[in-house]
N, C-alpha and C positions, 0 to 999 in steps of 0.2 A: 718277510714278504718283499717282493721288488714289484713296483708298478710301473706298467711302459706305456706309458699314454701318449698321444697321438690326436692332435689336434686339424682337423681338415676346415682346409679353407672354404669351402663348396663347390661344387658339382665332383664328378670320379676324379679319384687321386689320379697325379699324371705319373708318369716314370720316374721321375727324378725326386717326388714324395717316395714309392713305393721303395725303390734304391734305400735311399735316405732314413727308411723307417727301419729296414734289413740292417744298416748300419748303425742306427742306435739301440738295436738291441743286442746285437750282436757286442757292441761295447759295453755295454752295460751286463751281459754277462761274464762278458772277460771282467769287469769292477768286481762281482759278485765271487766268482770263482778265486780272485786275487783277493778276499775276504776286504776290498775294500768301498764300507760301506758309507753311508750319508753322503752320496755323490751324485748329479745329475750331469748327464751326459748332454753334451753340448754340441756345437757347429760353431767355428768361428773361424774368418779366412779362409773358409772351406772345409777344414781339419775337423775329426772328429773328437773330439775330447772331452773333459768332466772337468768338474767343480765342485768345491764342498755347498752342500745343500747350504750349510748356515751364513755363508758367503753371499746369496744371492736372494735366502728367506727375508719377505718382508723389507726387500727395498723397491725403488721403482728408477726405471732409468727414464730422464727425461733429454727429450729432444728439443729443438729450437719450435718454436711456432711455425715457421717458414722453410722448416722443410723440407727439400722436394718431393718428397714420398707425402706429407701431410698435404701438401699443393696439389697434389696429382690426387690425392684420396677427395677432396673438398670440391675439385675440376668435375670427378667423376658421381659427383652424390653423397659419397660416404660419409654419413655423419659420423661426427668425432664425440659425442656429446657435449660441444661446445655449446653456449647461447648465440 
């Protein structure tokens, strides 16, 4: 089985999600077709490309506190589930 899941930020996808989603499937059948499987198909640099799932299962990447994407989310409301 191959599952292409798609995660939406809220409100209607824009162009550049819908683009973006055509491209990860589209890769993830070329994986498929190339019998190569336990890979999740990525973005990085802009580049479409994959990873071995066990590479990236069950870790967490962590950021600084400070930020500026966590700055700008905290500016704007977003709770982070901080205290």
């Amino acid at each position: 089985a191959t599952v292409l899941g798609h995660v939406q930020r809220g409100g209607e996808p824009t162009p550049f999600d819908r683009v973006l989603a055509t491209q990860f499937g589209h890769h993830a059948a070329q994986l498929v077709q190339a019998g190569r499987f336990g890979r999740m198909v990525t973005l990085q640099g802009g580049a479409i490309g994959s990873v071995e799932i066990a590479s990236v299962a069950n870790t967490q990447r962590k950021i600084a506190l400070d930020h500026p994407l966590l700055t700008m989310a905290r500016d704007i409301g977003i709770c982070l589930g901080e205290s």
